[in-house]
Wavefront OBJ file of the C-alpha trace (Angstrom):
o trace
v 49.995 20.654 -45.164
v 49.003 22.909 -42.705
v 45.616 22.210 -40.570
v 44.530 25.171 -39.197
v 41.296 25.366 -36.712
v 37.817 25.482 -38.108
v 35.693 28.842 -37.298
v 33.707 26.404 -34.816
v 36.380 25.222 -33.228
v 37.984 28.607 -32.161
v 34.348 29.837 -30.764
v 34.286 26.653 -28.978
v 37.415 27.236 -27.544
v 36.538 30.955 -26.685
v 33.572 29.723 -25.083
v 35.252 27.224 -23.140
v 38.112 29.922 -22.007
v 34.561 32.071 -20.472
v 33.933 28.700 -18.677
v 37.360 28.915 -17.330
v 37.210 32.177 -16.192
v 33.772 31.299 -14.395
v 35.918 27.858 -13.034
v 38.784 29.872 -11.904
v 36.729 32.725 -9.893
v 34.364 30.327 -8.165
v 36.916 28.151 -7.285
v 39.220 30.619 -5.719
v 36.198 32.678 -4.062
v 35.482 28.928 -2.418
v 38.692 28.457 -1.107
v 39.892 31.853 -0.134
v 36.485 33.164 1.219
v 34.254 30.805 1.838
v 37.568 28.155 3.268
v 36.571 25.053 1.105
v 39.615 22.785 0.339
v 40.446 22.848 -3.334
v 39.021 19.017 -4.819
v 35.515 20.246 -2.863
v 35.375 23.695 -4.311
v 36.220 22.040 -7.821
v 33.455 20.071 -7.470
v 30.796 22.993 -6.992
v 32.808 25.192 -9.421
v 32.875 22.926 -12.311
v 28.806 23.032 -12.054
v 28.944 26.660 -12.719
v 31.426 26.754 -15.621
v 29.566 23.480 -17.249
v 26.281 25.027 -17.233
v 27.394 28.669 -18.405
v 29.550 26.690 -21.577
v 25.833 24.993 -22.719
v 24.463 28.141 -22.363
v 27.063 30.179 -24.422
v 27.252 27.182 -26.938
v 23.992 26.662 -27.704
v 23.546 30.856 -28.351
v 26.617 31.098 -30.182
v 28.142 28.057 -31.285
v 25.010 26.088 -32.556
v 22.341 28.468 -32.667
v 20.714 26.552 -35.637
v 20.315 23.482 -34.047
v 16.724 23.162 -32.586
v 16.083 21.298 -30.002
v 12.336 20.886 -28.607
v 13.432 19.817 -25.238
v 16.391 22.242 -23.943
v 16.465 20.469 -20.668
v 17.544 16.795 -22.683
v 19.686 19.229 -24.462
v 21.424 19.801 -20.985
v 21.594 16.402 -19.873
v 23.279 15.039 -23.032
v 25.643 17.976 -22.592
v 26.366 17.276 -18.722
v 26.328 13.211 -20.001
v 28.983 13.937 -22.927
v 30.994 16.371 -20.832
v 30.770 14.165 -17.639
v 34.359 12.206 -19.433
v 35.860 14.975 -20.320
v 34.934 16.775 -17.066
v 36.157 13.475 -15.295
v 39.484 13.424 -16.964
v 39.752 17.130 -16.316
v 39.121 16.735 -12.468
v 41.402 13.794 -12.159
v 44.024 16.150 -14.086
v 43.824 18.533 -11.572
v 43.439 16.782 -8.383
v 46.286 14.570 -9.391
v 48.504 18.018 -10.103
v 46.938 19.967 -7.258
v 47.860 17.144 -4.725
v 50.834 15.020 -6.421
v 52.421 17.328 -8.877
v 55.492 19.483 -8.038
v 55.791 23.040 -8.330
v 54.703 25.204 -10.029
v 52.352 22.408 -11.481
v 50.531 21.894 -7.909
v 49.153 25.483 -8.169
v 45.345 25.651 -8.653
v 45.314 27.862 -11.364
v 48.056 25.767 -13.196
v 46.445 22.862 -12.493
v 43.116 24.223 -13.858
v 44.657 25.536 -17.036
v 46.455 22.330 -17.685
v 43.171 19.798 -17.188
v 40.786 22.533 -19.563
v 43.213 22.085 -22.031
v 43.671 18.027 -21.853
v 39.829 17.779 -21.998
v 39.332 20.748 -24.649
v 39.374 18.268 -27.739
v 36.724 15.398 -26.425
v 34.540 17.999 -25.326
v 34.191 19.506 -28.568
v 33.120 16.296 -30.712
v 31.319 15.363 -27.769
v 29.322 18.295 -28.228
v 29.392 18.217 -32.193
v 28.839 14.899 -32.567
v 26.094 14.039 -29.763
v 24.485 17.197 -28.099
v 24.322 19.894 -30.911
v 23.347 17.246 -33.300
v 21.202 18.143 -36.601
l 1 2 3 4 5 6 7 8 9 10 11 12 13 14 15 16 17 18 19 20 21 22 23 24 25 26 27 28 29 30 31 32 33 34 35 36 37 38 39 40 41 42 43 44 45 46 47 48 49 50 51 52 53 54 55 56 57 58 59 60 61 62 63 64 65 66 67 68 69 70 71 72 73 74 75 76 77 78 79 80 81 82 83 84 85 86 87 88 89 90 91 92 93 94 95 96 97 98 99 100 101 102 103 104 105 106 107 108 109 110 111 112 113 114 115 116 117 118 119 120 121 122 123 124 125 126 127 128 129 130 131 132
């Protein structure tokens, strides 16, 4: 029996691939322009693609979900996403400083943590934020 993904799902995960996109091209302008190592421009880049996801998510993923009090909204999101964001950044510092090639390569590394955090961010969301 085949289990394919649910409409939801695949927006989510569209949504999420924007976010990396925002990740990737903040992190890289950080280190290559601006000279930030790569855990410190992480840090300030994952703020940027966490806040852009909530945004696109709560337009297009769970636009019928009220919520009176957006900014609650975006700390339940930031609280929900905060483990999935934490296994994500250990992912990737552990691969961007212990990993061997061609793991150890930032954008590598950054594809491989989105994806191991992909799932719990989803019911996070479902389950807790976006809640009817």
């Amino acid at each position: 029996m085949s289990s394919l993904p649910t409409p939801s799902f695949i927006r989510f995960c569209i949504v999420g691939g924007i976010g990396f996109i925002v990740d990737f091209l903040i992190l890289y302008s950080l280190i290559y322009f601006f000279e930030l190592g790569p855990i410190q421009a992480r840090a300030i880049s994952f703020v940027f693609a966490i806040t852009t996801t909530w945004l696109l998510n709560r337009r297009y993923l769970f636009p019928d979900i009220y919520t009176e009090n957006k900014f609650h909204e975006w700390i339940r999101y930031i609280s929900t996403h905060t483990t999935g964001g934490a296994i994500n950044f250990l992912m990737y510092s552990a691969l961007v400083l212990y990993a061997a090639k061609p793991f150890d390569h930032i954008f590598i590394a950054l594809l491989i943590s989105n994806l191991v955090s992909l799932n719990f961010n989803y019911f996070g969301s479902k389950i807790f934020v976006f809640k009817k």
